[in-house]
C-alpha positions in Angstrom: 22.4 -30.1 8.4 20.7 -31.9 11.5 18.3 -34.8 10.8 15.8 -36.3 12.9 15.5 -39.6 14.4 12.9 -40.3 11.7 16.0 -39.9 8.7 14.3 -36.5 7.1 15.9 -33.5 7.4 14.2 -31.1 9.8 11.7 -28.0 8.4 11.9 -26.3 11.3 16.0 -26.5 11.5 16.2 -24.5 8.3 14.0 -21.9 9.2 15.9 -21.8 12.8 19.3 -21.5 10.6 18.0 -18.5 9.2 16.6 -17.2 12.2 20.4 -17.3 13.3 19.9 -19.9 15.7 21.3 -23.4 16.0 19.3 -26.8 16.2 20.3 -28.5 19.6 22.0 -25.5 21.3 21.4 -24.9 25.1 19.3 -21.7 25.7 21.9 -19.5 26.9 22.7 -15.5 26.6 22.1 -13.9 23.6 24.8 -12.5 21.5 23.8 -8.7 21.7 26.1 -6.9 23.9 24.0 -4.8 26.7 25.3 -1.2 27.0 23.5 0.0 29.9 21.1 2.6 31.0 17.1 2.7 30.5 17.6 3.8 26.6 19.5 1.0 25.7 17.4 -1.2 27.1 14.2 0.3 23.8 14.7 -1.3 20.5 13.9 1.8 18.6 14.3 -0.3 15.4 11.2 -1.8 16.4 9.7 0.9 18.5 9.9 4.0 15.8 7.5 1.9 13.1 4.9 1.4 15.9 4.7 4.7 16.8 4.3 6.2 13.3 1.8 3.8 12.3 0.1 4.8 15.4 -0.1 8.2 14.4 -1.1 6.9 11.1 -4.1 4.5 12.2 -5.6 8.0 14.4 -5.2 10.4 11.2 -7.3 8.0 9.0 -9.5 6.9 12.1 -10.0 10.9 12.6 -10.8 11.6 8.6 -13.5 8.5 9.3 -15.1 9.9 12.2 -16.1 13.0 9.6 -18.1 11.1 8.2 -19.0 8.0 10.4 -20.7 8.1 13.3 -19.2 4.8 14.5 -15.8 5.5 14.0 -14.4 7.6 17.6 -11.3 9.7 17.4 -11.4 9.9 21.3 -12.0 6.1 22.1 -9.0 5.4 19.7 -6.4 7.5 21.2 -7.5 6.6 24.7 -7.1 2.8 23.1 -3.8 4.2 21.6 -2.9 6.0 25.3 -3.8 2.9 27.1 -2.2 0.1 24.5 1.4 2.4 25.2 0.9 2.4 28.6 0.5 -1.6 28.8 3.2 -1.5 26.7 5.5 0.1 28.7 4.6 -2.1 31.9 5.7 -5.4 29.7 9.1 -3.6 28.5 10.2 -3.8 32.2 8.3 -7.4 33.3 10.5 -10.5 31.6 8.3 -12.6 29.8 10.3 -15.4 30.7 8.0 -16.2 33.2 5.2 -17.5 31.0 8.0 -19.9 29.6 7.1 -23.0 32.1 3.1 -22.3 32.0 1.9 -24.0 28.9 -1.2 -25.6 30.9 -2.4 -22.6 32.4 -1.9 -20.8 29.4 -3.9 -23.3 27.8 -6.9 -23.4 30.3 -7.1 -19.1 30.0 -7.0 -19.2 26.2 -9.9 -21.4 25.8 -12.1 -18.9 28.9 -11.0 -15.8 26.8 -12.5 -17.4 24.0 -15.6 -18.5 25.1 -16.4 -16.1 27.0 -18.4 -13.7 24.6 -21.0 -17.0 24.9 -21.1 -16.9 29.0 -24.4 -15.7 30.2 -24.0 -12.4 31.7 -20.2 -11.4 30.6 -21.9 -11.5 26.3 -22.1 -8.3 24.5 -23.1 -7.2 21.2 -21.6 -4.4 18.6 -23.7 -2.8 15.9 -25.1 -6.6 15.9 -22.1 -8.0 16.1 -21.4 -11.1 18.6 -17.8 -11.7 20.5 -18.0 -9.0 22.6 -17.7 -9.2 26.6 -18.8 -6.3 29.0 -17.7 -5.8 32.4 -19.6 -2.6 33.7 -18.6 0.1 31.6 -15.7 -1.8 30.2 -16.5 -3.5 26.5 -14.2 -5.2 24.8 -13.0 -8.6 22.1 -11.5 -11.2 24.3 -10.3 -12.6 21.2 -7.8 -10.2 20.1 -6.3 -10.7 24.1 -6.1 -14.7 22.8 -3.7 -14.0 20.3 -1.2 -13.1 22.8 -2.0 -15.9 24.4 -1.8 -18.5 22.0 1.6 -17.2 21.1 3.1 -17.7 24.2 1.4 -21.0 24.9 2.8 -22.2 21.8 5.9 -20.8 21.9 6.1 -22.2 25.7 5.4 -25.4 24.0 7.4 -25.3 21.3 10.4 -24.1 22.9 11.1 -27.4 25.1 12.1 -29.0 21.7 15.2 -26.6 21.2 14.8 -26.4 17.7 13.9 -29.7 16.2 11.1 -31.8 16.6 12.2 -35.3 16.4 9.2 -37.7 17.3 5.7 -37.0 15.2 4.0 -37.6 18.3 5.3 -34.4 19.4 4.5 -32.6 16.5 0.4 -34.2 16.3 0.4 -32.8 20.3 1.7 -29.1 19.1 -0.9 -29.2 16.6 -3.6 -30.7 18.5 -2.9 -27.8 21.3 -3.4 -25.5 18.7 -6.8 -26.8 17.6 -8.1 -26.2 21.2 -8.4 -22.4 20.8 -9.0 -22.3 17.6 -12.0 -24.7 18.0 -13.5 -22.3 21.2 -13.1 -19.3 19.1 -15.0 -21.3 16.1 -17.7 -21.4 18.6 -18.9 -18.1 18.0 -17.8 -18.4 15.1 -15.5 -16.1 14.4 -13.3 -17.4 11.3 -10.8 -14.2 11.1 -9.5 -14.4 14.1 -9.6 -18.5 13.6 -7.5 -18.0 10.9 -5.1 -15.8 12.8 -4.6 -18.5 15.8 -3.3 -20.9 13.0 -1.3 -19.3 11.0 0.3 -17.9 14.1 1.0 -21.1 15.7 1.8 -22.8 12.2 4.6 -20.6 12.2 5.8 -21.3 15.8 5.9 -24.6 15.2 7.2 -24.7 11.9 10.3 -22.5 13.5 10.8 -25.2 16.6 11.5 -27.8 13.9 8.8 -29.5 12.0 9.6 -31.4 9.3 8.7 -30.7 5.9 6.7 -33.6 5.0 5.0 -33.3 8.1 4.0 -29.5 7.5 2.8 -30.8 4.1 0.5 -33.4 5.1 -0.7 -31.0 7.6 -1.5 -28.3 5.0 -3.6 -30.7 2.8 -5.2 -31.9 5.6 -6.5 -28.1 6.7 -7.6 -27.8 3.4 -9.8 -30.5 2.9 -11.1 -29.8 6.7 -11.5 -26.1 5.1 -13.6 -27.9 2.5 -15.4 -30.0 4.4 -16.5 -26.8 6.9 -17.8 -25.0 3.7 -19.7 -28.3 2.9 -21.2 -28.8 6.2 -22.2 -24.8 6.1 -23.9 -24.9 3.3 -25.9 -28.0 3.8 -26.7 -27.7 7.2 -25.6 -23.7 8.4 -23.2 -24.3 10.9 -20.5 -23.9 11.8 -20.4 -20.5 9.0 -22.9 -18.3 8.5 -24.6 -17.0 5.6 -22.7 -13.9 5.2 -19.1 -15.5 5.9 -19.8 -18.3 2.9 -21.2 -15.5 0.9 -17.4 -14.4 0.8 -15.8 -17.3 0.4 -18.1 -17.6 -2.7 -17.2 -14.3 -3.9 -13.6 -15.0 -3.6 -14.3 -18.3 -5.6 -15.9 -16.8 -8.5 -15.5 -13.4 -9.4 -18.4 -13.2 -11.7 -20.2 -12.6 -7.9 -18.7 -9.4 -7.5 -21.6 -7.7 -9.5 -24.3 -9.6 -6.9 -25.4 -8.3 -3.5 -22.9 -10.8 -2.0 -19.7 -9.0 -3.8 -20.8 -5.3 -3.0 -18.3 -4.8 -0.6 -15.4 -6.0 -2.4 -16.9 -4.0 -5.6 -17.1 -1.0 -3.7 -13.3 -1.5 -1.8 -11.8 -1.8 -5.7 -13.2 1.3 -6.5 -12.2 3.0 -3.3 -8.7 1.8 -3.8 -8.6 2.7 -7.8 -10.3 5.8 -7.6 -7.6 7.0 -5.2 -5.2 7.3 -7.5 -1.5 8.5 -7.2 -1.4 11.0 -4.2 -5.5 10.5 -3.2 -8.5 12.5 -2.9 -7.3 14.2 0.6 -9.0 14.3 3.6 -12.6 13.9 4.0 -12.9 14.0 0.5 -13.1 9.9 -0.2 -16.2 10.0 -1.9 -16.9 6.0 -2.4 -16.0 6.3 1.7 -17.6 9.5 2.8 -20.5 9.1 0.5 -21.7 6.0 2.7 -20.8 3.7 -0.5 -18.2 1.5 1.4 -19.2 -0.1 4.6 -17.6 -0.3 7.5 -14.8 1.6 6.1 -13.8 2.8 9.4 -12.6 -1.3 10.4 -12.9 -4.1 8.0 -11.8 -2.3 5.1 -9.9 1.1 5.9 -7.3 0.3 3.4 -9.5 0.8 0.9 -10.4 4.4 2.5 -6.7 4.9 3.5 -6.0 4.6 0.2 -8.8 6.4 -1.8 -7.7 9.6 0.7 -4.2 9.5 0.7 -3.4 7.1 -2.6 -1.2 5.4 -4.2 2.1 7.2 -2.1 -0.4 6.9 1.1 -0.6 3.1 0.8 3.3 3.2 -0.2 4.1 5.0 2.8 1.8 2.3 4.6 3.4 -0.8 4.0 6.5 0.8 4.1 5.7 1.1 7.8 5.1 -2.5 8.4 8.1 -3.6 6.5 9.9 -1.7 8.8 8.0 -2.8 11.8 8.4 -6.6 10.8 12.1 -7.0 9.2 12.8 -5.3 12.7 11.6 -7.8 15.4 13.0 -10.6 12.2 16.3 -8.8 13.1 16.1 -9.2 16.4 14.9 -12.7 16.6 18.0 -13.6 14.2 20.3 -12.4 17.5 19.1 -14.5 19.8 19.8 -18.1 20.8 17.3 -18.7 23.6 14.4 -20.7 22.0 11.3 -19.1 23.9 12.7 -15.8 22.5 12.7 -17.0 18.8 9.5 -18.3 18.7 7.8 -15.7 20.6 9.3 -13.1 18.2 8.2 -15.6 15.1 4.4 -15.8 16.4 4.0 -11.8 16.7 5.9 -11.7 13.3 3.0 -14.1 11.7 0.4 -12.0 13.7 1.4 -8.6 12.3 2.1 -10.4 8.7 -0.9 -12.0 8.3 -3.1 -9.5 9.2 -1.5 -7.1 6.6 -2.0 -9.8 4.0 -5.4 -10.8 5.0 -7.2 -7.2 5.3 -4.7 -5.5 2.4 -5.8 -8.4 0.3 -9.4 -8.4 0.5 -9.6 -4.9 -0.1 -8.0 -5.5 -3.6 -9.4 -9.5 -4.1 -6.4 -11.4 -4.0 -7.7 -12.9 -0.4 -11.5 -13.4 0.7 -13.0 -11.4 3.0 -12.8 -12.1 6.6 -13.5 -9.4 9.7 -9.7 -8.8 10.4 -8.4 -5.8 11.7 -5.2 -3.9 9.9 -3.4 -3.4 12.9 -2.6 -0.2 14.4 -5.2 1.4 11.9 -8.5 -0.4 11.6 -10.6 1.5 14.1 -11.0 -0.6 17.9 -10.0 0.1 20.8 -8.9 -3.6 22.4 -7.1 -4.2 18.9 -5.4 -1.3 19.0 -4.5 -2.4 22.9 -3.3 -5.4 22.1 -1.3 -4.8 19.0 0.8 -1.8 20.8 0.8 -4.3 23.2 2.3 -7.0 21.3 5.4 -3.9 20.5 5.8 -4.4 24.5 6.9 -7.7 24.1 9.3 -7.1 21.8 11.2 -4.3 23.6 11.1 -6.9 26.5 12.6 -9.7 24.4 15.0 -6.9 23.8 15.2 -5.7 27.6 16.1 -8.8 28.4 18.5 -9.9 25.7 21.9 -10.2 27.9 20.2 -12.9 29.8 19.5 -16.4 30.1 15.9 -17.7 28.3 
């Protein structure tokens, strides 16, 4: 196995291995034969998931609406309708072309995430801050800078060819990272915070980090982790009130019975009370009857599964195995670098946000405002997340050709 210039043996080269790829190898074609025509061209391994777990997201997002008055079948499917559409624009444009524009890719992450605090473009939603509206259009900015961030650090990332050899390298990929993550921590939004890192973690763990490197890194966040939580709770700021009251609940379970666990109290209910094949449609009564908020976003696994139970949430993350082992399929094809990690940074995005909301709703991870994608009610996640299926199918497009 490949070792680095400084004698350890590199993180990101095993991970590559099993990706398919090969530490040091030119980009070049990819080794999945093209067979011509427009159908060919749709990875319906990929594209088949997406689509039923868009149909999914709108059934439970319609059974809300019933009985919540913030939850809009109409504005979902025209998110839905408008997220294919997108989609469909970046199946035919090659995203190659981002591969060479780290900087400016750099310079719009950090406007799109500070722009829910310039004067005039800053919006609020049922009180909540991070919004940005341009005339009639409202939408996150901050589910757009996901996208971003994954292809400025897979742009990055991709110049190393598999192996990172020289630690300054890997303290500049990480340092790039903090960039958007510390605009984003301006509002503050800690989900999506979260998201950004473990996204671009995994990008550059794939382009050949080594593993004492990723270590040091990892104890690092966490005392950093620890020392925001200190600083919050001494001084509020940079969290607020309601996001430590969380992190306390997730801490010590004893909380649950307080005002600060109610949510999670209520989402264990939701989820248990469901039982084997659920309660059926509008007939969630921890959901309907106004006992679990924002059941609609935050935590509509717990409302998925109180309607449709146990087979409901079977069926569910059956779905996004599908969806994910799919683009890991793909990605294990292809030789091209910018490819990989592109593929490996939607593959985190999609992962971790099934971890992160599934978990909170049961209390195996603390509760942050993360969207499940494709089914948490919101229109510019919903955008961006059938968006992100675009990029796929155009990795896929344009398989046969040089990256």
């Amino acid at each position: 196995m490949a070792q680095n210039s400084a004698g350890g043996v590199g993180f990101g080269s095993v991970v590559s291995s099993l990706f398919g790829g090969e530490a040091g190898k030119k980009p070049g074609a990819a080794r999945v034969p093209s067979r011509g025509g427009a159908l060919s061209n749709i990875y319906w391994a990929n594209l088949i998931p997406a689509l039923l777990l868009i149909v999914y997201g709108l059934i439970v997002v319609w059974s809300a609406s019933l009985s919540n008055a913030n939850a809009s079948l109409s504005r979902q499917a025209f998110g839905a309708v408008m997220g294919l559409a997108l989609a469909a624009l970046i199946w035919h444009w090659d995203y190659r072309s981002l591969s060479g524009m780290s900087t400016w890719l750099l310079v719009i992450d950090v406007i799109i995430m500070i722009s829910p605090r310039i004067p005039g473009l800053a919006s609020a939603a049922n009180g909540m801050t991070g919004w940005v509206k341009l005339g009639p259009l409202r939408f996150q900015p901050s589910e757009i800078g996901k996208l971003v961030t994954i292809f400025l650090m897979a742009s990055l990332c991709a110049q190393y060819n598999g192996r990172i050899k020289e630690l300054r390298d890997y303290v500049k990929l990480c340092a790039t990272l903090l960039v958007p993550f510390a605009a984003i921590m301006c509002q503050p939004d800690l989900g999506t915070g979260l998201i950004l890192i473990v996204t671009g973690a995994a990008i550059i763990i794939c382009a050949g980090a080594r593993a004492d490197w990723v270590v040091i890194t990892l104890i690092m966040f966490v005392v950093g982790c620890a020392l925001i939580i200190f600083v919050s709770l001494n001084f509020g700021f940079p969290l607020k009130q309601y996001q430590l009251n969380r992190l306390l609940v997730f801490a010590d379970s004893s909380l649950e019975s307080t005002s600060a666990g109610y949510n999670l109290q209520q989402a264990k209910i939701a989820v248990g009370s469901g039982g084997l094949f659920g309660k059926g449609i509008g007939a969630a009564t921890q959901s309907a009857g106004g006992f679990l908020p924002e059941n609609h976003t935050d935590f509509i696994f717990a409302r998925l599964s109180e309607e449709f139970g146990f087979a409901g949430a079977a069926l569910l993350l059956a779905l996004y195995a599908w969806l994910i082992f799919s683009a890991l399929r793909l990605a294990m094809k292809l030789d091209a670098p910018f490819a990989k990690l592109v593929l490996a940074g939607i593959v985190a995005m999609w992962s971790y946000q099934l971890l992160q909301n599934v978990g909170m709703c049961i209390g195996i991870m603390p509760i942050t405002g993360i969207p499940l994608p494709f089914i948490s009610y919101g229109a510019t996640s919903m955008v961006v997340q059938v968006a992100s299926v675009g990029i796929v199918q155009s990795v896929y497009a344009h398989r046969t050709k040089s990256a």
